[in-house]
C-alpha positions as CSV (number, residue, x, y, z in Angstrom):
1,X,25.3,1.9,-73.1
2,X,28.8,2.7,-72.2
3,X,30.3,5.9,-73.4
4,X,33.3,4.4,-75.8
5,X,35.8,6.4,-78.4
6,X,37.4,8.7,-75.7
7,X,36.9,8.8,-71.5
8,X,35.1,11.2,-69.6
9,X,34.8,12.2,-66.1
10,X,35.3,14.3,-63.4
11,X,37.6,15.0,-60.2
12,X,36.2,12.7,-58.0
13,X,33.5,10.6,-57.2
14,X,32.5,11.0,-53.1
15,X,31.2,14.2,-52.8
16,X,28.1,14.7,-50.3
17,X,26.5,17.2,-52.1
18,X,25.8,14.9,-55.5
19,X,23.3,13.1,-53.1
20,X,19.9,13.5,-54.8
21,X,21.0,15.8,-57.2
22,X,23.7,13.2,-58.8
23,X,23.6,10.1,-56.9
24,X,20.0,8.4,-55.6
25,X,18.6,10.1,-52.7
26,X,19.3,7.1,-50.1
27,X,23.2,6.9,-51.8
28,X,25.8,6.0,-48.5
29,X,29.4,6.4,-49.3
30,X,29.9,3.0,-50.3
31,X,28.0,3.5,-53.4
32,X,29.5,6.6,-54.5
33,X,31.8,5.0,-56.8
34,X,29.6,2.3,-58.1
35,X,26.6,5.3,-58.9
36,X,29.7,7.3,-60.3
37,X,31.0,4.2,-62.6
38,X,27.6,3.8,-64.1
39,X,27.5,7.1,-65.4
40,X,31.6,7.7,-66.3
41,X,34.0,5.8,-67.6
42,X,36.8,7.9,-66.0
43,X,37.9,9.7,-62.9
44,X,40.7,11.6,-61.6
45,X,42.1,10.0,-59.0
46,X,43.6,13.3,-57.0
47,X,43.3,11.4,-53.7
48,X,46.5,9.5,-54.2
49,X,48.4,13.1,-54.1
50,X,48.1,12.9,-50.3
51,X,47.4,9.3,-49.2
52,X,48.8,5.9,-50.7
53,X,45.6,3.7,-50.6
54,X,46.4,0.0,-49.4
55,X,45.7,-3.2,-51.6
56,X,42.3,-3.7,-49.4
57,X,41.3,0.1,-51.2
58,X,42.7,-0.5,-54.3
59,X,41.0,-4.1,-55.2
60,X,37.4,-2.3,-53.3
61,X,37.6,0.2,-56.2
62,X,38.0,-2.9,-58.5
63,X,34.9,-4.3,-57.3
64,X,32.9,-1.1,-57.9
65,X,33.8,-0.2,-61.6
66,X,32.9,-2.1,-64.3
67,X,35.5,-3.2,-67.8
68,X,36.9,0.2,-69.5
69,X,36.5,2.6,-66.2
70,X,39.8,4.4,-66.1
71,X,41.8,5.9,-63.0
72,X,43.9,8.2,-63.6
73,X,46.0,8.4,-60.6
74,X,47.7,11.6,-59.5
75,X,51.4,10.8,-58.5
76,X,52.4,11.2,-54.8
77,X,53.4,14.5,-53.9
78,X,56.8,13.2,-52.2
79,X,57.4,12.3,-55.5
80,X,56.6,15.3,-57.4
81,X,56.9,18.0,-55.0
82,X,58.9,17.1,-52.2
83,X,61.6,15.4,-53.6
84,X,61.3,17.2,-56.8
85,X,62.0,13.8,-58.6
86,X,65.3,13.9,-57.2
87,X,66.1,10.2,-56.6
88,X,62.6,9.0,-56.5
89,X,63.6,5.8,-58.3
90,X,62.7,3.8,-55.3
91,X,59.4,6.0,-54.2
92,X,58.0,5.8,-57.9
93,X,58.4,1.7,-58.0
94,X,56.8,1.3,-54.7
95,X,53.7,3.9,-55.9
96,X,53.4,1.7,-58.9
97,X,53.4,-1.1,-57.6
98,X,50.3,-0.7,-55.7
99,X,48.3,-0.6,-58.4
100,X,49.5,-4.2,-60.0
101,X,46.5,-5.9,-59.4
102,X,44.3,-3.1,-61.3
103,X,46.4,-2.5,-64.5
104,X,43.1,-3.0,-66.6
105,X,41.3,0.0,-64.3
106,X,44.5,2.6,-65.3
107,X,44.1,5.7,-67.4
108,X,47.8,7.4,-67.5
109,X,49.5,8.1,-64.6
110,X,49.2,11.8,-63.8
111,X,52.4,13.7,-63.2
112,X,52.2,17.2,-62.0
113,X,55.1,19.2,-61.5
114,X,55.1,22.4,-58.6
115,X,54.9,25.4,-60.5
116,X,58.7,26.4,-59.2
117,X,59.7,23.1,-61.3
118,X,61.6,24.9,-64.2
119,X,63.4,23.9,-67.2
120,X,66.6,24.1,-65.1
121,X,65.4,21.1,-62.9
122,X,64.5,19.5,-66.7
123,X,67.3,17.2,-66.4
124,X,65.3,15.4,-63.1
125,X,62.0,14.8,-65.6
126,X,64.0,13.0,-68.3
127,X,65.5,10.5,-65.9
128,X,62.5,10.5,-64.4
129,X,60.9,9.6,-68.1
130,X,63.4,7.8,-69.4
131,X,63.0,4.7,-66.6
132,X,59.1,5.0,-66.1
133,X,57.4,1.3,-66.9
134,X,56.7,1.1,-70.6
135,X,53.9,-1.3,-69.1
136,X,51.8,1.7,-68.1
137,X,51.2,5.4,-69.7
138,X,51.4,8.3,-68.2
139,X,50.5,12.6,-68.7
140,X,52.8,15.3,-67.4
141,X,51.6,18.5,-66.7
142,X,53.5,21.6,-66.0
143,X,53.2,25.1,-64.8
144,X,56.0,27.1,-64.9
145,X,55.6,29.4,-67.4
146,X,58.8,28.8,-68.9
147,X,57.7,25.9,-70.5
148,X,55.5,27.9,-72.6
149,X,57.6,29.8,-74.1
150,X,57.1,28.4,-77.8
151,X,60.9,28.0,-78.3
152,X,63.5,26.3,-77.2
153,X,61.9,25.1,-73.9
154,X,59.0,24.0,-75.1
155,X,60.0,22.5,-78.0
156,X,62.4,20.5,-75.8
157,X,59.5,19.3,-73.5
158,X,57.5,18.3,-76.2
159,X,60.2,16.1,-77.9
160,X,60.9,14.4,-74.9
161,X,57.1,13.1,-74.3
162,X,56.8,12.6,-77.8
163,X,59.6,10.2,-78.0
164,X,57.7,8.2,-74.8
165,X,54.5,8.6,-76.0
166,X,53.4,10.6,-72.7
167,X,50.8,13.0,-73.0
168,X,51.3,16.7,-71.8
169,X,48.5,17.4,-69.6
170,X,46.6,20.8,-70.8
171,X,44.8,22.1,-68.0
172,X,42.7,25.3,-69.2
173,X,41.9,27.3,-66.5
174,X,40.7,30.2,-69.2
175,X,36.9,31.1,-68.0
176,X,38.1,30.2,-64.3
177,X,40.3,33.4,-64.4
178,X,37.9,35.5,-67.1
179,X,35.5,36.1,-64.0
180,X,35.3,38.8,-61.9
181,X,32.6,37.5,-59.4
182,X,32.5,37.8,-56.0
183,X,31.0,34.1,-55.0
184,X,33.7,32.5,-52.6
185,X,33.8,29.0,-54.7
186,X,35.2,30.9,-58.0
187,X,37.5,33.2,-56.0
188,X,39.1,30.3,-53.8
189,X,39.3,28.4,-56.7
190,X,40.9,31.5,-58.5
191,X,43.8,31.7,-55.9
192,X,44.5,28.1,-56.2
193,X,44.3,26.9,-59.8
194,X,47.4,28.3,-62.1
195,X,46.7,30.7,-64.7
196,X,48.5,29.0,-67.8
197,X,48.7,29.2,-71.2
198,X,46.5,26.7,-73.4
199,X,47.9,24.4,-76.1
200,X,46.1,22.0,-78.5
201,X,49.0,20.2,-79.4
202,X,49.0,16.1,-78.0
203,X,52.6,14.8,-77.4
204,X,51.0,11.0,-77.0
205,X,48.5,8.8,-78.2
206,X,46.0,9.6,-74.9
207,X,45.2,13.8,-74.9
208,X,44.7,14.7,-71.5
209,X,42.5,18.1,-71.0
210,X,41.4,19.0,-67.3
211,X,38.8,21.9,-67.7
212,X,38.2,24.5,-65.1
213,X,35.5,27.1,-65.4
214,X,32.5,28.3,-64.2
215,X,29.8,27.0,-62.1
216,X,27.2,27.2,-64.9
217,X,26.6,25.2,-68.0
218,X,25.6,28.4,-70.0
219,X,29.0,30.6,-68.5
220,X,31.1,27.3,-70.0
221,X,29.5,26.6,-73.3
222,X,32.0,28.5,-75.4
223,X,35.3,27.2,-74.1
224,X,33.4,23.2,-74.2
225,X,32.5,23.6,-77.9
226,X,35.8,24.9,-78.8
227,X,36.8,21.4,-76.7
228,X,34.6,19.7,-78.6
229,X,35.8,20.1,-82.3
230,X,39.3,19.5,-81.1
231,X,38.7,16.5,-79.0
232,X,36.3,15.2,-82.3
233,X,39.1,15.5,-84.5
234,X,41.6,13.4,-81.9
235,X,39.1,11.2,-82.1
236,X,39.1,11.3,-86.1
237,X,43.1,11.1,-85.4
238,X,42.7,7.6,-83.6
239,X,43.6,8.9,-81.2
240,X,41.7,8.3,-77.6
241,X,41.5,11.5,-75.1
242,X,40.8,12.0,-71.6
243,X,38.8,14.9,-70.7
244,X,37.9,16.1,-67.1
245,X,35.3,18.6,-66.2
246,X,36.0,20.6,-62.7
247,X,34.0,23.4,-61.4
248,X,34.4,25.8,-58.0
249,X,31.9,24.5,-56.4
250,X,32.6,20.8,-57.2
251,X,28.6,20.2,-57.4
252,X,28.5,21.0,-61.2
253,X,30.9,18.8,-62.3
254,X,28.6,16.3,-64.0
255,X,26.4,19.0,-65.9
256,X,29.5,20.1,-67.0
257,X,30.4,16.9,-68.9
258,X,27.4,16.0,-69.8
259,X,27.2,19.2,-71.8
260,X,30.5,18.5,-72.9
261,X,29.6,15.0,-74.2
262,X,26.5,16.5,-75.8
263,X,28.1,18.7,-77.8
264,X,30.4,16.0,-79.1
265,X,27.4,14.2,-79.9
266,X,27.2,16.8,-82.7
267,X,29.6,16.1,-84.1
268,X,31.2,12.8,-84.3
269,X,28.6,9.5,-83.8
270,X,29.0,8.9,-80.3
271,X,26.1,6.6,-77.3
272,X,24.3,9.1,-75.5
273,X,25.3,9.4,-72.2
274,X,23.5,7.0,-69.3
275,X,21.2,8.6,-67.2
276,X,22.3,9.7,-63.5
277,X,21.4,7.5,-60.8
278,X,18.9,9.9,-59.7
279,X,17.4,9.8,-63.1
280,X,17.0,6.0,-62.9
281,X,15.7,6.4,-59.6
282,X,13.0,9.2,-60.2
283,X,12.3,6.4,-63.6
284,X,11.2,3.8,-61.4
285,X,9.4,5.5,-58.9
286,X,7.0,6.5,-61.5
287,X,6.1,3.0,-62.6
288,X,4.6,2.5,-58.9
């Protein structure tokens, strides 16, 4: 059965590596998503940072999904960090606009600002906000830390989302940068991902949380059961949250959320999570 009540899922769905450990052993690119889509009912869609897909892309991943899979696509970066959403009324209509003939595959839009984008350039967001399409929903995430400051800034953020009902993406990047290993996927990942404060505060009716940590189920459990009772009591809320599991290496993503969706199994009557297509796979080999 479906996992309902709140969407799960990770950064992507083509990675190589997932073959026989994730997706079936004989898995070709071209079932990657479908393989993915039967497991979660969400992804990340981090691709459309660099490349615009065209309408052939866009009604292929259609196809391949079934009714309540949610894409969250990641604005362009000409948008967001090129033009610094400096007259991007034109850019963000034609972005939009692609994905028409999906609306009923879209999870919020996801808006993420250059960590340089300050509350001096705040001015740019609110326009920005202000003449968004009420017709789709959307999660802003910042990184400059002066939007943390739990004053005046903040507080100024947080009223402008709230009065559009757009999410403030909280991306916890907490274990990521606890570690002091030496294994090249944490370190890379280290240097790239920012190092920002955490808040469990939900500015719209959709809480989006990106987690980063470590490679290991065990090294995470802490930080995804702290996840856990606060994403159960959205849920209580009625509210409906978006949680995505990353990891270094990329390859434990889906342990990662399946622990994650375990331990809000304990805690708020939720369908177990389907089986991996490997697991299906392995299943039916052993009725022959």
């Amino acid at each position: 059965m479906a996992i309902a009540k709140y969407h799960i899922g990770c950064t992507g769905w083509s990675l190589k590596e997932w073959v026989g450990r994730f997706f079936t052993d004989d898995a070709k690119p071209g079932d990657f998503l479908s393989q993915y889509a039967s497991v979660f009912n969400a992804v990340e869609g981090n691709t459309t940072f660099y490349h615009v897909p065209s309408p052939q892309t866009v009604q292929k991943w259609r196809r391949f999904t079934p009714d309540g899979f949610k894409f969250c696509f990641k604005f362009h970066r000409s948008i967001t960090h090129q033009r610094r959403l400096s007259n991007v009324e034109e850019e963000v209509s034609r972005f939009l606009e692609v994905f028409d003939p999906i609306t009923d595959r879209l999870g919020p839009f996801h808006i993420q600002l250059p960590p340089r984008f300050s509350p001096d350039e705040f001015d740019k967001l609110e326009r920005l906000v202000h003449r968004l399409p009420s017709v789709y929903s959307y999660a802003v995430e910042v990184r400059h830390l002066d939007f943390y400051d739990h004053g005046k800034q903040e507080r100024r953020l947080n009223r402008l989302l709230e009065n559009y009902n757009i999410d403030r993406v909280i991306f916890d990047t907490r274990k990521l940068h606890s570690m002091e290993v030496k294994e090249p996927s944490i370190r890379e990942a280290q240097k790239k991902k920012p190092e920002v404060p955490v808040r469990f505060e939900n500015t719209g009716s959709r809480p989006f949380v990106r987690f980063v940590g470590a490679n290991d189920v065990l090294n995470n459990e802490s930080y995804l059961k702290e996840w856990a009772i606060v994403i159960a009591d959205w849920i209580k809320e009625g509210l409906h949250p978006y949680i995505f599991t990353h990891s270094p290496d990329k390859v434990s993503q889906p342990l990662i959320a399946r622990k994650f969706h375990q331990l809000l199994s304990e805690l708020i009557e939720i369908d177990p999570m389907p089986k991996w297509p490997i697991e299906r796979q392995d299943k039916q080999l052993d009725l022959f």
